[in-house]
ZADO-1210 file (C-alpha; in nm, 4 decimals, padded with zeros to 6 digits):
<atoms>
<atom x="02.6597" y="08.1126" z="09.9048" code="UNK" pos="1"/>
<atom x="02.6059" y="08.2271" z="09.5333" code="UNK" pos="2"/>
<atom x="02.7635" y="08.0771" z="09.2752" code="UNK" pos="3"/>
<atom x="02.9535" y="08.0335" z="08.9367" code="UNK" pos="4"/>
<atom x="03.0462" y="07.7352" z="08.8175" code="UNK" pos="5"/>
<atom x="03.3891" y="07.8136" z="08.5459" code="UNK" pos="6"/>
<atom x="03.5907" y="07.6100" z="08.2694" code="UNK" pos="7"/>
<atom x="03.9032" y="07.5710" z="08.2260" code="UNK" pos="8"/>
<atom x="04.0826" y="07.6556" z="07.8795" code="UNK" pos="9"/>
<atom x="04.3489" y="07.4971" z="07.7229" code="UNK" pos="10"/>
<atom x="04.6486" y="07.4455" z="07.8852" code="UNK" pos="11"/>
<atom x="04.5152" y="07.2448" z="08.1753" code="UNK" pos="12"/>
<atom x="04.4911" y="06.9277" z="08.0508" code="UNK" pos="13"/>
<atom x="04.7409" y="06.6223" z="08.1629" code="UNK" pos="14"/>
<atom x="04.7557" y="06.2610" z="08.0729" code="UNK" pos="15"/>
<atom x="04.5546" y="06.0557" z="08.3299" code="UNK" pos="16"/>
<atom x="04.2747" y="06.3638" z="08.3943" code="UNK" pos="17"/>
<atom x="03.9480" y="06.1967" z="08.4732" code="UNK" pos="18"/>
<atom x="04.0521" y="05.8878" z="08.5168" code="UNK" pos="19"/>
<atom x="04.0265" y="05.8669" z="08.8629" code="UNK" pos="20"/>
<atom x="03.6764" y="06.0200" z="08.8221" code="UNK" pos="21"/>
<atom x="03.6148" y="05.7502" z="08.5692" code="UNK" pos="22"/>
<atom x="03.7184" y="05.4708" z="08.7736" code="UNK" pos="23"/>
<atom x="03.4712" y="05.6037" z="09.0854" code="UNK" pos="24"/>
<atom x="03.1674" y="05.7057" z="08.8817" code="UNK" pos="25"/>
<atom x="02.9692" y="05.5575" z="08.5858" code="UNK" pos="26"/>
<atom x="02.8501" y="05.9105" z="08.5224" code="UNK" pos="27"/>
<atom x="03.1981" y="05.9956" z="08.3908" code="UNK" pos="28"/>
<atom x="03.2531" y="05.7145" z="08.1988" code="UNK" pos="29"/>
<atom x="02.9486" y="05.7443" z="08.0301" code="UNK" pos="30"/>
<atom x="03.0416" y="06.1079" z="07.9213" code="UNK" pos="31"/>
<atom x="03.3619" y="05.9869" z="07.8335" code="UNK" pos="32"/>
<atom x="03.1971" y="05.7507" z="07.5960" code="UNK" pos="33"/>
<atom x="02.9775" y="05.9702" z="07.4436" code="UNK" pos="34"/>
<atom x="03.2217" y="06.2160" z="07.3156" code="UNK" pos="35"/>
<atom x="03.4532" y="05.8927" z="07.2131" code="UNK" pos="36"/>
<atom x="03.1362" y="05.8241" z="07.0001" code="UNK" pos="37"/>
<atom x="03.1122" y="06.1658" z="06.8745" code="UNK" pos="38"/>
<atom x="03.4412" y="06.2357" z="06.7628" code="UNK" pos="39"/>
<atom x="03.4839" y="05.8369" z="06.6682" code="UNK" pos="40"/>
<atom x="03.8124" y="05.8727" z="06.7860" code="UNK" pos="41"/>
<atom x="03.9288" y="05.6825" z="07.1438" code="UNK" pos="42"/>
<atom x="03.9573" y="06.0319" z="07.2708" code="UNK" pos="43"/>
<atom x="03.9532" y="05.8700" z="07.6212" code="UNK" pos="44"/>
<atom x="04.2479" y="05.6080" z="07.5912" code="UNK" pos="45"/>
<atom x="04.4445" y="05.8957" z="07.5165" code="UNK" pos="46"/>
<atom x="04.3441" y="06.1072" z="07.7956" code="UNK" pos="47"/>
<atom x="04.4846" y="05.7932" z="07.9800" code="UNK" pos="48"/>
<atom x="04.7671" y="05.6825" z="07.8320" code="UNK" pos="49"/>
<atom x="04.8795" y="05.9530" z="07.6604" code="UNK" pos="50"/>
<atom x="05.1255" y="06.0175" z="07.4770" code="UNK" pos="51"/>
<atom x="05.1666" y="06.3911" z="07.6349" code="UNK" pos="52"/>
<atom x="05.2682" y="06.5219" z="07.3032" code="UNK" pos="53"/>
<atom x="04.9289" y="06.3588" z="07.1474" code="UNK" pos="54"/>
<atom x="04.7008" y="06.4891" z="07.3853" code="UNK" pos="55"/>
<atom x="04.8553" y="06.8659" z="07.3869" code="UNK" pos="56"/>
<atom x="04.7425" y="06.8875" z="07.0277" code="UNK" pos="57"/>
<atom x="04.5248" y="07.1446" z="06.9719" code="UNK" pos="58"/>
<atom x="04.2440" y="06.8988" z="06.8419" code="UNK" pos="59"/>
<atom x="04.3021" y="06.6688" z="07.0968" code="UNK" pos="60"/>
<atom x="04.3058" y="06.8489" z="07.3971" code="UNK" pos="61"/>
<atom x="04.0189" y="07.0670" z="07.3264" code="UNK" pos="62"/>
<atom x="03.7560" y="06.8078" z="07.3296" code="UNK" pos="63"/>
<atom x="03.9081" y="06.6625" z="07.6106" code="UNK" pos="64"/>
<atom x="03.9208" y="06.9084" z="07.8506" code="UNK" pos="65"/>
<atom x="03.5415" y="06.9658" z="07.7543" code="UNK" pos="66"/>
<atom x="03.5376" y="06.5955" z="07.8624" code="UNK" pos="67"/>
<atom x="03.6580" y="06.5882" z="08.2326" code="UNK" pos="68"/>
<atom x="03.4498" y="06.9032" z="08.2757" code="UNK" pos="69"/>
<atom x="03.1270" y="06.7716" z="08.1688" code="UNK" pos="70"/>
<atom x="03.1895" y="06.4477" z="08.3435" code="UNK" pos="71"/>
<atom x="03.2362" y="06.6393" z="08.6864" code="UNK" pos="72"/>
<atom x="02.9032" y="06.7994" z="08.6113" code="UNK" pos="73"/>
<atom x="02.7046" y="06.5514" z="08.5333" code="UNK" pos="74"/>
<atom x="02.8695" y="06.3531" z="08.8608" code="UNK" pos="75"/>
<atom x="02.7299" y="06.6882" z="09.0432" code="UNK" pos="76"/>
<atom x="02.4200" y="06.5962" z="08.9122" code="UNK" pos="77"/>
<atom x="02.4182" y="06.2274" z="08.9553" code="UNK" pos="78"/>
<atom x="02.5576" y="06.1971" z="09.2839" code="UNK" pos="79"/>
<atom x="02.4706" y="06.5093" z="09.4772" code="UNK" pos="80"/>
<atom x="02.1356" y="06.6297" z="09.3398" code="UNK" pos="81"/>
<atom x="02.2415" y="06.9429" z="09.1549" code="UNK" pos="82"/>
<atom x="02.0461" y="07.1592" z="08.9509" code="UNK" pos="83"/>
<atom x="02.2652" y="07.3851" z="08.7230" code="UNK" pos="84"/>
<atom x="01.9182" y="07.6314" z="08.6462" code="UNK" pos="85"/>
<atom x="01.8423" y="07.6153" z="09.0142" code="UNK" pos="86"/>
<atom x="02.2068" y="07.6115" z="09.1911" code="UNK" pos="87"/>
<atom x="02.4223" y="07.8508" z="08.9974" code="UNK" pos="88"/>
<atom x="02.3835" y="08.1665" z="08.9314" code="UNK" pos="89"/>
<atom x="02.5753" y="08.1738" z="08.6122" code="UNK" pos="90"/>
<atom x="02.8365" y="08.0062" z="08.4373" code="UNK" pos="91"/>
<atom x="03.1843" y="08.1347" z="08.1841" code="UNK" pos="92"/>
<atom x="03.4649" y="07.9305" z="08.0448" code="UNK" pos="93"/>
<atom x="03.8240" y="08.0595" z="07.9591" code="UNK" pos="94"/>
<atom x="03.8294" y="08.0450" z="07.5752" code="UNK" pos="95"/>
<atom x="03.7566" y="07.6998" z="07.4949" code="UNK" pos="96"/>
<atom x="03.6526" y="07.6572" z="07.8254" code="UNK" pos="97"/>
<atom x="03.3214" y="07.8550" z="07.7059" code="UNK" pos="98"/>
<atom x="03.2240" y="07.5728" z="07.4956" code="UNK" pos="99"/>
<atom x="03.2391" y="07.4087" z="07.8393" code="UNK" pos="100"/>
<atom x="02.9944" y="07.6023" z="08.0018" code="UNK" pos="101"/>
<atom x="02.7977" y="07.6574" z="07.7276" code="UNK" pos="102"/>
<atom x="02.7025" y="07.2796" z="07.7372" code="UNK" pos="103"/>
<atom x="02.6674" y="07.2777" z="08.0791" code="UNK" pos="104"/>
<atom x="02.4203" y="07.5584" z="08.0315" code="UNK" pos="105"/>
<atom x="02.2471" y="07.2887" z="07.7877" code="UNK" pos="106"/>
<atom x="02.2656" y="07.5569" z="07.4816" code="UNK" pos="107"/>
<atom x="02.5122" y="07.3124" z="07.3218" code="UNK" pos="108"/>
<atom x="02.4483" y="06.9054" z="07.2657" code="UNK" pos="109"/>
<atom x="02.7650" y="06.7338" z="07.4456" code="UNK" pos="110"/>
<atom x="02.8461" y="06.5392" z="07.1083" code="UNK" pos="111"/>
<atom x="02.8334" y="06.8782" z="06.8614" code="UNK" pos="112"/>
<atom x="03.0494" y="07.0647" z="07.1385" code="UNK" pos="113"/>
<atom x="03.2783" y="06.7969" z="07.1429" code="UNK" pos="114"/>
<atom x="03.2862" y="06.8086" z="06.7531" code="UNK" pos="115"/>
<atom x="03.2976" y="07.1732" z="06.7428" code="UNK" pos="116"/>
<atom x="03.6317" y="07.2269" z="06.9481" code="UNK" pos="117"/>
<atom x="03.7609" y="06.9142" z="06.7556" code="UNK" pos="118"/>
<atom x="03.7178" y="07.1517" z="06.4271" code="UNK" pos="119"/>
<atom x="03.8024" y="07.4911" z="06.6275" code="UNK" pos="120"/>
<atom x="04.1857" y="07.3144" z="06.7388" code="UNK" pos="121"/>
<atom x="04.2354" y="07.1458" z="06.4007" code="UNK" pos="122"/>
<atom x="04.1177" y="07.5227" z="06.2106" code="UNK" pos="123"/>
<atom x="04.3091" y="07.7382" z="06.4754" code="UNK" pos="124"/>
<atom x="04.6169" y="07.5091" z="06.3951" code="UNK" pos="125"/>
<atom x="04.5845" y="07.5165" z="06.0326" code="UNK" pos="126"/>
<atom x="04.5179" y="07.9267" z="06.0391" code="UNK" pos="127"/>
<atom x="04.8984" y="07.9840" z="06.0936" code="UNK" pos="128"/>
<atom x="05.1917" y="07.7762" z="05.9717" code="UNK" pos="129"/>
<atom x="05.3982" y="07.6198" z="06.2575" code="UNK" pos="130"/>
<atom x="05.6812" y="07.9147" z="06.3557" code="UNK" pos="131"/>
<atom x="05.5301" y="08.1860" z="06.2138" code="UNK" pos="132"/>
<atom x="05.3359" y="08.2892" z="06.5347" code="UNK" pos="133"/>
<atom x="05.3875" y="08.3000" z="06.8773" code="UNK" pos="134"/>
<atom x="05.2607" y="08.4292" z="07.2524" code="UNK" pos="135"/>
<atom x="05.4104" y="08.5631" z="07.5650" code="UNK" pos="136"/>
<atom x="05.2687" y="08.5720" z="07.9132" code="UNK" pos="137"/>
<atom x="05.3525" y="08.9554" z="08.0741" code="UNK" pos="138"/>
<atom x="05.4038" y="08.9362" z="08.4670" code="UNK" pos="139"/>
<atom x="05.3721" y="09.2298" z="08.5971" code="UNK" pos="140"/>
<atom x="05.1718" y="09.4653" z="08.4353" code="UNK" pos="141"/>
<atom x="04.8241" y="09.5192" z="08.3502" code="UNK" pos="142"/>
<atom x="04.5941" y="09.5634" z="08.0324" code="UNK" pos="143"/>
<atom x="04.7478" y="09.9060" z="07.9688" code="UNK" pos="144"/>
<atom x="05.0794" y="09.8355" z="08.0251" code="UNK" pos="145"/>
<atom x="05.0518" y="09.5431" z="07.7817" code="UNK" pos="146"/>
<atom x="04.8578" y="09.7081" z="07.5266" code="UNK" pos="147"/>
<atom x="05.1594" y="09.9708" z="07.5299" code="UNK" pos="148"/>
<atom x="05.4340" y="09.7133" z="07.4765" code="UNK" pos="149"/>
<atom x="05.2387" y="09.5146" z="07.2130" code="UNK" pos="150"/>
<atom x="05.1886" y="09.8526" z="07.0367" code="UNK" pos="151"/>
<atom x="05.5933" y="09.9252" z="07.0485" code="UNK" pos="152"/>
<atom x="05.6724" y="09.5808" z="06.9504" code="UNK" pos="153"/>
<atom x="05.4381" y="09.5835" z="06.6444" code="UNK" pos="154"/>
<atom x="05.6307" y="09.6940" z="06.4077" code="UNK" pos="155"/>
<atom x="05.3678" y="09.6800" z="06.1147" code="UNK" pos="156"/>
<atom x="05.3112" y="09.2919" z="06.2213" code="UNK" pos="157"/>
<atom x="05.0550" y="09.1594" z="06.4844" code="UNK" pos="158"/>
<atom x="05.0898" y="09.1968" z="06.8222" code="UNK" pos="159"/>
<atom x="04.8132" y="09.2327" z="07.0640" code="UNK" pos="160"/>
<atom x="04.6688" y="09.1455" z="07.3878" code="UNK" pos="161"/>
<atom x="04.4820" y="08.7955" z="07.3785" code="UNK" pos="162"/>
<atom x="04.3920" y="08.6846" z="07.7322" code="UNK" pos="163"/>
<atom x="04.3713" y="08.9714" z="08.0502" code="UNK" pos="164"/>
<atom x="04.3952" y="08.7073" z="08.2715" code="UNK" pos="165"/>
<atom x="04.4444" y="08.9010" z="08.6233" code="UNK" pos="166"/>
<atom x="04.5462" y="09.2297" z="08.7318" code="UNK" pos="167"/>
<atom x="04.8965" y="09.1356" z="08.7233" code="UNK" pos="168"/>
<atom x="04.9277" y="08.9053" z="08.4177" code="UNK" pos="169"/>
<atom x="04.8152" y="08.9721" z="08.0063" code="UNK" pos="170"/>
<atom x="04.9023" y="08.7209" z="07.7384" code="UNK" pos="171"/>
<atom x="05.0597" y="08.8484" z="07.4235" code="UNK" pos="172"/>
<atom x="04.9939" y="08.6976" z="07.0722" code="UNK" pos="173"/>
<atom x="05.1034" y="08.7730" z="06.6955" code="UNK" pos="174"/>
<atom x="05.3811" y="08.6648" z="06.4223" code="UNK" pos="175"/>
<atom x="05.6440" y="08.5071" z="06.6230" code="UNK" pos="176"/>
<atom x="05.9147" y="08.7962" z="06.5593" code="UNK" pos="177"/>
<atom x="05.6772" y="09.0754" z="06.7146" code="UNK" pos="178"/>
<atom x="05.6477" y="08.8958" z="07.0249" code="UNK" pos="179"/>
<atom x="06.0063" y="08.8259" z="07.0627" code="UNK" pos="180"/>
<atom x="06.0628" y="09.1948" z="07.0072" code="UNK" pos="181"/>
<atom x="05.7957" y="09.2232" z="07.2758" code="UNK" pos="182"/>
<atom x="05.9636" y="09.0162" z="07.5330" code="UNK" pos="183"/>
<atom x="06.3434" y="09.2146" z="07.4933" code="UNK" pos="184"/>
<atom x="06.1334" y="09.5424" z="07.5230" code="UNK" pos="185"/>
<atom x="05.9532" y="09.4217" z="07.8410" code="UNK" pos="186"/>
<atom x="06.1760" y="09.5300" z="08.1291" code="UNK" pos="187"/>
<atom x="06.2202" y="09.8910" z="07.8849" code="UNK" pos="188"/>
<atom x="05.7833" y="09.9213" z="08.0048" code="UNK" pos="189"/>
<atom x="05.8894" y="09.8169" z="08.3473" code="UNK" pos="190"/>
<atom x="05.7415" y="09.4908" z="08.3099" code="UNK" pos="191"/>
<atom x="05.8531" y="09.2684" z="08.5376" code="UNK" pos="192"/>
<atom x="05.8692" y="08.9203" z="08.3407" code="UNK" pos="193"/>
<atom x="05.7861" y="08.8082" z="08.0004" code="UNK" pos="194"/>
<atom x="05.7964" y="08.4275" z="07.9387" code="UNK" pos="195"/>
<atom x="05.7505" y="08.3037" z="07.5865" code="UNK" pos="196"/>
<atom x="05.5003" y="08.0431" z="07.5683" code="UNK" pos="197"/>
<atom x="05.5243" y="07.6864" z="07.4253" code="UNK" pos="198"/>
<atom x="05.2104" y="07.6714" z="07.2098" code="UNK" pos="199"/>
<atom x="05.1376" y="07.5494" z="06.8777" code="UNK" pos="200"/>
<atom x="04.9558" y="07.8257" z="06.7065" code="UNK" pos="201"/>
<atom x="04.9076" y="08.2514" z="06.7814" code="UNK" pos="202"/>
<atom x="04.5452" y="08.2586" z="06.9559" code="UNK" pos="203"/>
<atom x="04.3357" y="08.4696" z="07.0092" code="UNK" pos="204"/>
<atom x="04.4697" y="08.7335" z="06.7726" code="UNK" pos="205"/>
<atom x="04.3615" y="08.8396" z="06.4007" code="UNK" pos="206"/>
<atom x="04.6428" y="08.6015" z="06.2503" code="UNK" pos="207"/>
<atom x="04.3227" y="08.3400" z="06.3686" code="UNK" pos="208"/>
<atom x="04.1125" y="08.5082" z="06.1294" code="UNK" pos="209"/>
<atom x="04.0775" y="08.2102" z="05.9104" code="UNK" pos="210"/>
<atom x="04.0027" y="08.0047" z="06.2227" code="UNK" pos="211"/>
<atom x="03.6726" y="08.1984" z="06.3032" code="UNK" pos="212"/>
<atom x="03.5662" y="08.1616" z="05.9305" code="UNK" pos="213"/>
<atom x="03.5690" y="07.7585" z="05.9449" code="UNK" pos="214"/>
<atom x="03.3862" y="07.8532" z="06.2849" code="UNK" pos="215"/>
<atom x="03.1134" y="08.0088" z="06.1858" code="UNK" pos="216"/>
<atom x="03.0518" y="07.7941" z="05.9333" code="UNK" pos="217"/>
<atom x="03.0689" y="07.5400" z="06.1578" code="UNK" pos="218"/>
<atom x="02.8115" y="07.6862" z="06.4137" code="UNK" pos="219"/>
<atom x="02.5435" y="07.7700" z="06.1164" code="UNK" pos="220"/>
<atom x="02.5064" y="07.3862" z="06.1308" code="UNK" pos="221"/>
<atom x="02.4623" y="07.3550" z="06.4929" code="UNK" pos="222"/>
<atom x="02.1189" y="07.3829" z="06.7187" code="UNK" pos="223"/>
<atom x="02.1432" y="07.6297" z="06.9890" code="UNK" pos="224"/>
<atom x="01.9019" y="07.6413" z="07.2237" code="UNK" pos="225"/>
<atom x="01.8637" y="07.9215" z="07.4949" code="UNK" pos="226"/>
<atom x="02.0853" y="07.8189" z="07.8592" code="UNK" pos="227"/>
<atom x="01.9078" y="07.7386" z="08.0925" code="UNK" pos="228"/>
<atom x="02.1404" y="07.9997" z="08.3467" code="UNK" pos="229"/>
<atom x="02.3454" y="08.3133" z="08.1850" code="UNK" pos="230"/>
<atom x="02.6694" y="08.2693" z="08.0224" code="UNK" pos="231"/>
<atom x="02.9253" y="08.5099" z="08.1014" code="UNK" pos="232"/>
<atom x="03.0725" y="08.5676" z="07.7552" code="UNK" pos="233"/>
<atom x="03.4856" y="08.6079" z="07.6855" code="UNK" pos="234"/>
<atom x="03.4349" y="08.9082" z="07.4592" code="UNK" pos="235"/>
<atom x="03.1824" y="09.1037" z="07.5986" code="UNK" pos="236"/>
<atom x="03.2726" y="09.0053" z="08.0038" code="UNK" pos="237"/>
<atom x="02.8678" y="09.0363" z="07.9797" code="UNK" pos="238"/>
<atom x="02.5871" y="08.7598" z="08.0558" code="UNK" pos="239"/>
<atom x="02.4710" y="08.5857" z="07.7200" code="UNK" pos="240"/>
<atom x="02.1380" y="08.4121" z="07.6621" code="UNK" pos="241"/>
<atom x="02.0594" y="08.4600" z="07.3296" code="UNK" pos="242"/>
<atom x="02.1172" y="08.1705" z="07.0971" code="UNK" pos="243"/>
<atom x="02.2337" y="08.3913" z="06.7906" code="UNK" pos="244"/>
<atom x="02.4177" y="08.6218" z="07.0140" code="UNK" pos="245"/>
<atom x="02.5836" y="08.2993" z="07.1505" code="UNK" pos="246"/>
<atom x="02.7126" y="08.2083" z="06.8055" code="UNK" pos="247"/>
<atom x="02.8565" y="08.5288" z="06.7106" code="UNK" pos="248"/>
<atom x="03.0335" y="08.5645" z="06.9972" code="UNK" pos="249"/>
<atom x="03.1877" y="08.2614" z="07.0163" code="UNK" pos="250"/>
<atom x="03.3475" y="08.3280" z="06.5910" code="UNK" pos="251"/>
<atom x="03.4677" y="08.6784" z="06.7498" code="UNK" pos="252"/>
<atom x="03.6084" y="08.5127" z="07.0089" code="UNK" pos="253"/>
<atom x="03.8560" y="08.3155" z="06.7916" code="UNK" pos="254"/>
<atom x="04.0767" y="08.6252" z="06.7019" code="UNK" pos="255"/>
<atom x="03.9573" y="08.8269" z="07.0039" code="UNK" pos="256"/>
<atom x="04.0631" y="08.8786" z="07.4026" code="UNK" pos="257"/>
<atom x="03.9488" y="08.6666" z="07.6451" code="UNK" pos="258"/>
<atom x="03.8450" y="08.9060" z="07.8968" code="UNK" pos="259"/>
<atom x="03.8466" y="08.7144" z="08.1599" code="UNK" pos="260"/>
<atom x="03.9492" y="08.9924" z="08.4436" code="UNK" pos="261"/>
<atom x="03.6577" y="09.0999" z="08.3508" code="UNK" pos="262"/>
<atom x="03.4412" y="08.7987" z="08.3697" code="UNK" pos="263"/>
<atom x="03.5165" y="08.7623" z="08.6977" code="UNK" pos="264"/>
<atom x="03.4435" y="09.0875" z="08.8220" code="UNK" pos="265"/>
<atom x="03.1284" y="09.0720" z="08.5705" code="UNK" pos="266"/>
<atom x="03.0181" y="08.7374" z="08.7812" code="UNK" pos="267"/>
<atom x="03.0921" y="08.9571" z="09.1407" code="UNK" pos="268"/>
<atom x="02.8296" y="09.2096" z="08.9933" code="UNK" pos="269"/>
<atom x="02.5568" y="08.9840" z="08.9514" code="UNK" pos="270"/>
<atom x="02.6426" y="08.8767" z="09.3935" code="UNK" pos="271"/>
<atom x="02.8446" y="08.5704" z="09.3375" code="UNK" pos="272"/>
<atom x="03.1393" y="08.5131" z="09.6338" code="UNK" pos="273"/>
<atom x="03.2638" y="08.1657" z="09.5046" code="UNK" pos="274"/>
<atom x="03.3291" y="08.0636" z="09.1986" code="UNK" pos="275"/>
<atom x="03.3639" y="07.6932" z="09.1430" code="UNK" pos="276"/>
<atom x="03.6426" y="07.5344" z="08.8855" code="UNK" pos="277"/>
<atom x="03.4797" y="07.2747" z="08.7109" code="UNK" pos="278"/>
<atom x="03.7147" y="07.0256" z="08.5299" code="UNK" pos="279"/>
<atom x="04.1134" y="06.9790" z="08.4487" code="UNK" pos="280"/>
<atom x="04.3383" y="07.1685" z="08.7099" code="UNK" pos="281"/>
<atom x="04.3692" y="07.4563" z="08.9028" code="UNK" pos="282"/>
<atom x="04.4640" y="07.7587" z="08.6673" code="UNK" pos="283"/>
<atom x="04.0707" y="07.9788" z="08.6952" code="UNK" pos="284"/>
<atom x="04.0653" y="07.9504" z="09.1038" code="UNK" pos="285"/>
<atom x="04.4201" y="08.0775" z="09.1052" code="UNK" pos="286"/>
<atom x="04.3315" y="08.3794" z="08.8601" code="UNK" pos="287"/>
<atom x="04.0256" y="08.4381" z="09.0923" code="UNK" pos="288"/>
<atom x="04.2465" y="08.5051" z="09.4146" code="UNK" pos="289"/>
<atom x="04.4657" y="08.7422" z="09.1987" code="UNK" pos="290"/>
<atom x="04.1151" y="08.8982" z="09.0257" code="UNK" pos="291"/>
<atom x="03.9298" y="08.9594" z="09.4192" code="UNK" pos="292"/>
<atom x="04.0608" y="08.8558" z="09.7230" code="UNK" pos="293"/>
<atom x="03.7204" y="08.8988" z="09.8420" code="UNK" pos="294"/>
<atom x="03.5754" y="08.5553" z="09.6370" code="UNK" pos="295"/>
<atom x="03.5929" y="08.2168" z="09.7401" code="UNK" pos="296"/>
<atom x="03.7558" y="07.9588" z="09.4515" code="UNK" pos="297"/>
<atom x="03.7422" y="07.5949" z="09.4588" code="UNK" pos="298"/>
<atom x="03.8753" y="07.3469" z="09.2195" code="UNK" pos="299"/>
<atom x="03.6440" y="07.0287" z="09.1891" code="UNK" pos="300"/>
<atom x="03.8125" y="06.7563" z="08.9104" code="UNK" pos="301"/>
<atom x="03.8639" y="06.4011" z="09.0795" code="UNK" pos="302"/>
<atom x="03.6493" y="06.2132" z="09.3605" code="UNK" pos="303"/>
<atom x="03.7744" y="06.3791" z="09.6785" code="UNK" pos="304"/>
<atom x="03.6717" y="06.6858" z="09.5502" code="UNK" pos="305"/>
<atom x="03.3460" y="06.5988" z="09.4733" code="UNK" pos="306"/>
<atom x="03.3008" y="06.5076" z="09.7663" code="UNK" pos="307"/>
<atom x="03.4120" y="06.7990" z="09.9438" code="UNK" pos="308"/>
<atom x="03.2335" y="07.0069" z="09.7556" code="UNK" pos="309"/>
<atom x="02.8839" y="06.8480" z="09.8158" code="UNK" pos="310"/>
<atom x="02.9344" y="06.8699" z="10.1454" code="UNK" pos="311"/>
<atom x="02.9313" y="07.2399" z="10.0600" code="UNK" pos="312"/>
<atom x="02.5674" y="07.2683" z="09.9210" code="UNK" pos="313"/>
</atoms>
């Protein structure tokens, strides 16, 4: 069995994640504590006890996804033994989900990636006022398809592809009007469904563009050290090792696609047949199924599957 170990991105997180995992291992809690100290903020209460509304903030739910997947790793490591260098053959994260696997990878400190996606959700926030932009998920379709309906919707605003998620699903994002346009001209491109989103801000587009600024600034202050297993990178779908590379890539990434199709079919190129969700929910395995039939997925975020996934080694 080769594998990848993969992050979620945002989107996955729910009040109560990791706190079954909390209650079971001291592992957990001491990650949990760590990035509380980080951020000085009681990131972890709130992961609890909510509110919903709190913890789906941008700022907030960053970090704290990072959180529950870095405290199933390190339970992994604590409890069954493994070696990320030695076990995995590489790792990727969906969007914020790279910072994820990036600290897995030990490239990133967990405290400064904790702090870094607490800046990245406050500055992708900030980089558009509230109503201005907006995002669509396209069922249905595939890059091409989308690209062509983003380009017809346009209308001299932004509208673009900003996650290939699967064959059969592309989300759109730009200035709020564009994607509605977008979403009435979706069955005209024989698109089968178009669902606006509820999200705060227009990722993963050029409207993000001041966003990546306050992010590489950000990242000039931050050591990087080489991972210690490749890093399947969201813009390039390619393996990433470099430290600088690492850095630039992760500023483009703020406006650009999340190729994540891609990754996966990247990961299947370098002989990996399961691919291992580390952290909040469900969302990557399910994308893998629709991706390659072929690869195994499993979802490891509370104690029972832990367990069941040791058992797998």
């Amino acid at each position: 069995m080769a594998l990848a170990f993969v992050f979620p991105g945002q989107g996955s997180q729910a009040v109560g994640m990791g706190m079954a995992l909390s209650e079971a291992f001291p592992a957990a809690r001491h990650t949990f504590q760590e990035i509380d100290d980080a951020l000085e903020q009681r990131l972890s209460r709130l992961m609890a006890e909510g509110p919903e509304a709190e913890l789906t903030l941008t700022e907030n739910a960053q970090p704290a996804l990072l959180a529950v997947s870095l405290a199933v790793l390190r339970v992994l490591e604590g409890e069954g033994g493994l070696d990320i260098g030695a076990s995995v053959t590489c790792v990727a994260g969906h969007s914020l989900g790279e910072y994820s696997a990036l600290t897995a990878a030990r490239a990133f400190d967990l405290g400064d990636a904790a702090r870094l996606l607490k800046t990245r959700g406050r500055a992708m926030q900030d980089a558009v006022p509230v109503g201005m932009g907006g995002m669509a998920a396209l069922l249905g379709t595939d890059l091409k398809g989308a690209l062509a309906l983003a380009a017809a919707a346009a209308e001299g605003e932004v509208c673009s592809a900003a996650n290939d998620n699967a064959p059969d699903q592309v989300v759109l994002s730009g200035h709020a009007s564009a994607i509605d346009r977008a979403v009435a001209l979706a069955p005209e491109h024989g698109i089968k469904r178009a669902i606006p989103l509820q999200v705060s801000a227009p990722f993963h587009c050029s409207l993000m563009a001041p966003a990546a600024d306050v992010m590489r600034m950000a990242l000039d202050d931050i050591i990087v050290a080489p991972p210690v297993v490749p890093v399947i990178a969201n813009i390039t779908a390619q393996p990433t090792e470099e430290p600088g590379a690492i850095c630039r890539l992760l500023v483009e990434q703020v406006t650009g696609m999340v190729r994540w199709r891609e990754c996966v079919l990247a990961m299947k190129d370098l002989d990996v047949d399961t691919l291992v969700e580390i952290g909040a929910g469900k969302v990557l395995s399910g994308l893998t199924r629709r991706i390659d039939r072929d690869m195994n997925a499993l979802s490891v975020s509370d104690p029972a599957g832990v367990e069941a996934f040791l058992k797998t080694l």
